[in-house]
C-alpha positions, 0 to 999 in steps of 0.5 A, a space after each residue: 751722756 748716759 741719760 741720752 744712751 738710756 733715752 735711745 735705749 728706751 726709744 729703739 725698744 719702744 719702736 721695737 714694740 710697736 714693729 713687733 705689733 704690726 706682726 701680730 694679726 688676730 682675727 677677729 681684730 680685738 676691740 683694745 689693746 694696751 702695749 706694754 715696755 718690754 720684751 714680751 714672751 716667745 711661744 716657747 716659754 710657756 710651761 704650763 696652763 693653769 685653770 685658776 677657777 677650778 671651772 672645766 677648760 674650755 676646749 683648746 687649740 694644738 698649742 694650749 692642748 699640748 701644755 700640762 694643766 698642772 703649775 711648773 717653773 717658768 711661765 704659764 697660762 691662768 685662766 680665772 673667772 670672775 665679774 671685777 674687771 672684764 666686759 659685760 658681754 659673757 664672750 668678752 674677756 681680758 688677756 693680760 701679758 706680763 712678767 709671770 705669764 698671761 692672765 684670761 679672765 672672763 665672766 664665763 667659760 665661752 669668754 674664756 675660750 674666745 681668749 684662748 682662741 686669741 692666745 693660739 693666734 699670738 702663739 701660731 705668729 709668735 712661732 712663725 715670725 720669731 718673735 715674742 708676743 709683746 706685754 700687753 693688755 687685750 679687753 675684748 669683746 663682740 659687737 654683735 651676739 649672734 654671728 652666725 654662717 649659712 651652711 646649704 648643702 641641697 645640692 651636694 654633701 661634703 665628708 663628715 670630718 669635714 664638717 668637724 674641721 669646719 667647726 673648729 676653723 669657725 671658733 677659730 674667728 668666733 663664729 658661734 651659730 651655724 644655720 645649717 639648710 639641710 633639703 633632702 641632705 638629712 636622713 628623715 626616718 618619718 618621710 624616708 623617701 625624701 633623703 638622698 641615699 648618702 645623706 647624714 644620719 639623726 645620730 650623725 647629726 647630733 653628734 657634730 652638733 655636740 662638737 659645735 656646742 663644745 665650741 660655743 656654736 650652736 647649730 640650728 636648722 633651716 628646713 625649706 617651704 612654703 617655696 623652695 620645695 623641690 626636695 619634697 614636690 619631686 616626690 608629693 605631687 599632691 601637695 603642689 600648689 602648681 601641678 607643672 611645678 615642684 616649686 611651691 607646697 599648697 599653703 591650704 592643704 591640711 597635708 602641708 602642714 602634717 608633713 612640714 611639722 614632721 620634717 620640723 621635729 626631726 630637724 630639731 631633734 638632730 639639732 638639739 643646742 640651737 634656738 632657731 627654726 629657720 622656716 624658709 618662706 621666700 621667693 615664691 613664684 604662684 601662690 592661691 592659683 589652685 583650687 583648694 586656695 581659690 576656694 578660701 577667697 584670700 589673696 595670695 599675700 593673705 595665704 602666706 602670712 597664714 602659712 607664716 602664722 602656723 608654722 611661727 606657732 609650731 615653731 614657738 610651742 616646739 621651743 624654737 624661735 621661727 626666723 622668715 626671709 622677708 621678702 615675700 611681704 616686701 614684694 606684696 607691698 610693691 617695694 622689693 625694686 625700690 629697696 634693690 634700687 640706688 634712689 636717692 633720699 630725694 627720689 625716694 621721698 616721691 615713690 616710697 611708700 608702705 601703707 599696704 605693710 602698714 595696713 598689713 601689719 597685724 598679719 605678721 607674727 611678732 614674735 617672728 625674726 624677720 631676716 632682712 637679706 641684702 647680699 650687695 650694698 646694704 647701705 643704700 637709702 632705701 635699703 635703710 628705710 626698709 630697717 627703720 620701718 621694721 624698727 617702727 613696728 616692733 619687728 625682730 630683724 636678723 640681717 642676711 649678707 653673702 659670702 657667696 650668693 650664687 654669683 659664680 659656680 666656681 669663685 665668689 666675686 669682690 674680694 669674697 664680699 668682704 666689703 657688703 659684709 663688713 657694712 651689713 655686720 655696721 648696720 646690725 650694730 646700729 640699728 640693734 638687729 638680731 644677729 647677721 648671717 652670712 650666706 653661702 648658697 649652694 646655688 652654683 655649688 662651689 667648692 667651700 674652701 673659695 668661700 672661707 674668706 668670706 665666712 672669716 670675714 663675717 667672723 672679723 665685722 660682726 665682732 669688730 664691725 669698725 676694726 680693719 680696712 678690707 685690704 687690711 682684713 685681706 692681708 690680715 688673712 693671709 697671714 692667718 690662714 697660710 702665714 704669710 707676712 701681712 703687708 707682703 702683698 701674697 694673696 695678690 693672686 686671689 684678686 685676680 683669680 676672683 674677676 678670671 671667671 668673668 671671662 670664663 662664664 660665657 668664652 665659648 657661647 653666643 648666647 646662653 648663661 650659666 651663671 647660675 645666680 639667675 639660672 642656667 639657661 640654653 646656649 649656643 656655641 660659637 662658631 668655628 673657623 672658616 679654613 677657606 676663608 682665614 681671617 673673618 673668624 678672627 674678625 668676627 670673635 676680636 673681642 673675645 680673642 682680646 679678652 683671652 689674650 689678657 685673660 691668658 697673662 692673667 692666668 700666668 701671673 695667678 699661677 706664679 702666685 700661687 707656686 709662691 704662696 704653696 711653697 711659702 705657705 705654713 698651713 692649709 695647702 689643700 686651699 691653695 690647691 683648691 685655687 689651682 684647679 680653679 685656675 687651670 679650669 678657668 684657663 681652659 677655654 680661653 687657650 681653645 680660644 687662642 688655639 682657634 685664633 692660631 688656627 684661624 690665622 694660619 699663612 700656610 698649610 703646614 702652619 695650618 696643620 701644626 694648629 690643628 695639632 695644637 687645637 687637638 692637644 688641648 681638646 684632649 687634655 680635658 678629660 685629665 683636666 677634669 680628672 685633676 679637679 675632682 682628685 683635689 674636690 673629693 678630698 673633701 666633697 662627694 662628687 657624684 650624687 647617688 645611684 638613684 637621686 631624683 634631681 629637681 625640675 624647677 624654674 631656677 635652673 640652678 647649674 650645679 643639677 645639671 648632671 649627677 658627676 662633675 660635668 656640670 662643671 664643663 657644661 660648655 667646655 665638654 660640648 665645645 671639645 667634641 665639636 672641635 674633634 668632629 670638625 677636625 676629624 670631618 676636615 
């Protein structure tokens, strides 16, 4: 009997283990984990941390900060550096849970932070769930070294603490590099003229720079041209390479390259601890077409890669590493739709072909990083040829996935593309790339809180490439970023939120886009009902009318989601918040929709009036609706550009430059509210 009773005990406490496991969700998800028999350690026994390698401490988080770093009774922290017994990589590390304490070790001090920033999360889980972190043995380590974010702030800035919580939410999930695209968003003093008045100081600069560092991320510069260069054609028209546009600089003007290397030197001064120089260099639209270019006799693609060639070689004499979208050349070639393309293996053995790269190759520079970007699915056969070519020659190659790329002004799409990130941070891995970026552009201007998923989720794949599903990397997230239980299904409203916005895009237009992955174009209103002829309006917008009333569901069931999640959150609220604007905004066209459908649908005049009522209403609740969502943005971001700021002219139209406040926002919405007042005033 007693061996039976101590058989069960043993059972009940091993089920207990592995129950209490399941609670514990780190982010990124640790490579090993051995469990040990036991009850484990609350948060709160922990008395002391202790710095066994007489080494300084690594930066620490609010729990481990808040202990003494002196030995006193009860259990402590021992972090120890040494080469016995811990992973190769200088960001590995060992975290030992026993009887005494918890044991860090590493080889280096960044191992030892990226420890640490794993003991929080046990810590933050075991105070939240009430239950202790269990004995166990962590190994850990990346998979790929270079795990960097897109930060691109040329169409608007955010506060400057901001920046610094950033930094310390990116360590948070291991995230060491920032690429920072600075346009006229950086102070330069050698060309003044083209910095926007607001924007960040060399010093200020510098500054975050150290922050990061302290973190283990080091930040360095993407300074756009040859394309890409409104900030600077706006301003220098002479150096254009199309006097109608301030797209592209003249790749033949000795003045080109005189003002590049000067915004160059200044970016790389601001930014002293990274090792990249991120030139640009894509998407250009006319190149050799100008008389200085025509005038060398080299074709267009000859002119780039010797604008690649100059400013690859300034880039190394500067001590930097020069990193080159890399699509310029895959146009040139003929491949740039194939490559985007679903073809199968079959069908890509009859139209794949490289010879213009081949023959081109002594063009590239080689020791050029190639960024091959990809912000779908990189998996695709033609995708992974391109990848082996690159291999075959010897190329460098960084991969460039999104965590948002332009797809919505408001919402990233597709569980934040967690899924395209995780295959991308699989690919870097197998094929040996570089490093993997993360993408966040500013082409539609969303608020960086929607895009925070996505930035963690590069942080969980480029460490653990095959750790978690994506909707265990969801829940995982949950619990990370707000405390809820992972399992419990709270960031349900997320999803739904995420595919709203493709109704919200073009609800109130006939035509026209303002999805700005593609540039905003013209548009054109629907119309308004007939009241003397009820009924054809209804007739002629069912579709629309359908769409809303299932979008309208779906905005109550978002908004219950998220009155729960901000009444059973732990921390950051001001995310929640940020998703609650989104949501009424989202919601607004389509109750003007449902208002014109009850307008419409009027069996008498009284109902007819009491639905010009309704439709009056909500044409005037925009402006606080407007008022609201730039109360909850501003917390962090500025909201207007600065008296004086020349906005930029060029063909991608992008939605976000389409005035200097908010309105862009409401650029259908605005229109759309006075023309319904102006009929219903005329009426």
């Amino acid at each position: 009997m007693k061996k039976i009773f101590l058989l069960l005990a043993w059972c009940l406490c091993s089920f207990s283990i592995q129950a209490r496991t399941l609670e514990f969700q780190i982010i990124p998800q640790s490579q090993h984990i051995e469990m040990h028999k036991g009850r484990g350690i609350n948060y709160d026994e922990i008395r002391f941390i202790l710095n066994k390698s007489q080494t300084q401490y690594p930066v620490l988080g609010s729990f481990l900060d808040a202990l003494p770093r002196t030995e006193k009774p009860g259990k402590g922290v021992f972090l120890h550096i040494h080469t016995e017994n811990v992973p190769d990589s200088p960001e590995g590390y060992v975290l030992t849970v026993q009887r005494d304490g918890i044991h860090i070790s590493s080889k280096s001090s960044a191992g030892l932070f990226y420890g640490c920033q794993t003991l929080e999360q046990l810590m933050e889980d075991s105070r939240d769930f009430q239950t202790p972190i269990p004995y166990m043995k962590i190994t850990d380590y990346p998979a790929v070294s270079y795990r960097a974010v897109h930060l691109d702030t040329k169409h608007h800035l955010d506060r400057m603490e901001y920046y610094y919580r950033m930094m310390d939410k990116l360590s948070r999930y291991k995230i060491n590099a920032v690429i920072w695209e600075l346009e006229d968003k950086f102070r330069y003093s050698s060309h003044p003229e083209l910095a926007a008045s607001n924007a960040i100081s060399k010093q200020e600069m510098q500054a975050l720079c150290r922050y990061a560092k302290e973190r283990n991320i080091e930040i360095s510069p993407l300074v756009q041209g040859l394309g890409h260069a409104s900030y600077i054609l706006k301003h220098h028209r002479d150096l254009r390479e199309n006097p109608k546009s301030d797209w592209e600089l003249c790749p033949s003007n000795p003045k080109t390259y005189e003002l590049l290397f000067d915004l160059y030197g200044e970016a790389i001064k601001a930014m002293p601890y990274g090792k990249y120089l991120h030139i640009g260099g894509d998407e250009i639209t006319a190149i050799g077409i100008d008389e200085r270019c025509r005038a060398t006799g080299k074709s267009a693609f000859e002119l780039q890669m010797d604008w690649l060639d100059k400013v690859c070689q300034y880039a190394r004499e500067n001590g930097r590493i020069p990193i080159f979208w890399d699509d310029m050349p895959l146009k040139y070639a003929g491949l740039w739709t194939t490559i985007l393309s679903d073809k199968t293996e079959e069908e890509l053995d009859k139209v794949w072909n490289t010879e213009k790269l081949d023959r081109a190759i002594d063009l590239f520079p080689k020791n050029c990083i190639y960024m091959r970007w990809n912000y779908g699915d990189p998996t695709k056969p033609a995708h992974k040829r391109l990848l082996n070519w690159y291999q075959e020659k010897g190329l460098p190659v960084m991969a460039a996935t999104a965590a948002s790329s332009g797809d919505s002004p408001f919402m990233p799409r597709e569980h934040t593309k967690s899924g395209y990130i995780k295959s991308f941070c699989q690919l870097t891995t197998e094929n040996k790339l570089q490093g993997v970026l993360a993408t966040a552009w500013d082409d539609g201007s969303p608020h960086l809180e929607t895009v925070w998923r996505g930035l963690i989720a590069l942080g969980e794949f480029s460490w653990n490439p095959d750790g978690r599903e994506i909707s265990d990397f969801i829940e995982a997230h949950g619990q990370r970023e707000f405390g809820f239980e992972a399992g419990k299904g709270k960031m349900n409203f997320l999803q739904e939120l995420e595919k709203s916005f493709f109704f919200f895009d073009g609800a109130l237009v006939k035509s026209g886009r303002r999805n700005p992955a593609w540039g905003v174009t013209a548009f054109t209103l629907i119309d308004l009902p007939d009241k003397n002829h009820r009924g054809l309006w209804s007739e002629k917008y069912s579709d629309k009318i359908k769409r809303a009333q299932e979008e309208d569901i779906r905005y109550e069931e978002i908004k219950k989601g998220l009155a729960e999640a901000k009444a059973e959150a732990l921390r950051n609220r001001y995310t929640l918040n940020v998703y609650e604007q989104n949501n009424n905004l989202q919601n607004f066209p389509v109750k003007l929709l449902l208002a014109l459908y009850h307008y419409d649908q009027a069996k008498d005049d009284q109902q007819l009036k009491q639905a010009a009522m309704q439709l009056k209403d909500i044409c005037h609740s925009l402006p606080h609706l407007q008022k609201s969502l730039e109360e909850v943005y501003s917390e962090t971001r500025f909201m207007e550009q600065p008296e004086g700021y020349v906005e930029d002219m060029n063909h991608h139209n992008h939605l976000s430059v389409k005035s200097l406040n908010s309105d862009w926002i409401f650029l259908y919405e605005l229109p759309m509210v006075t023309k319904i007042l102006n009929w219903l005033d005329a009426d």
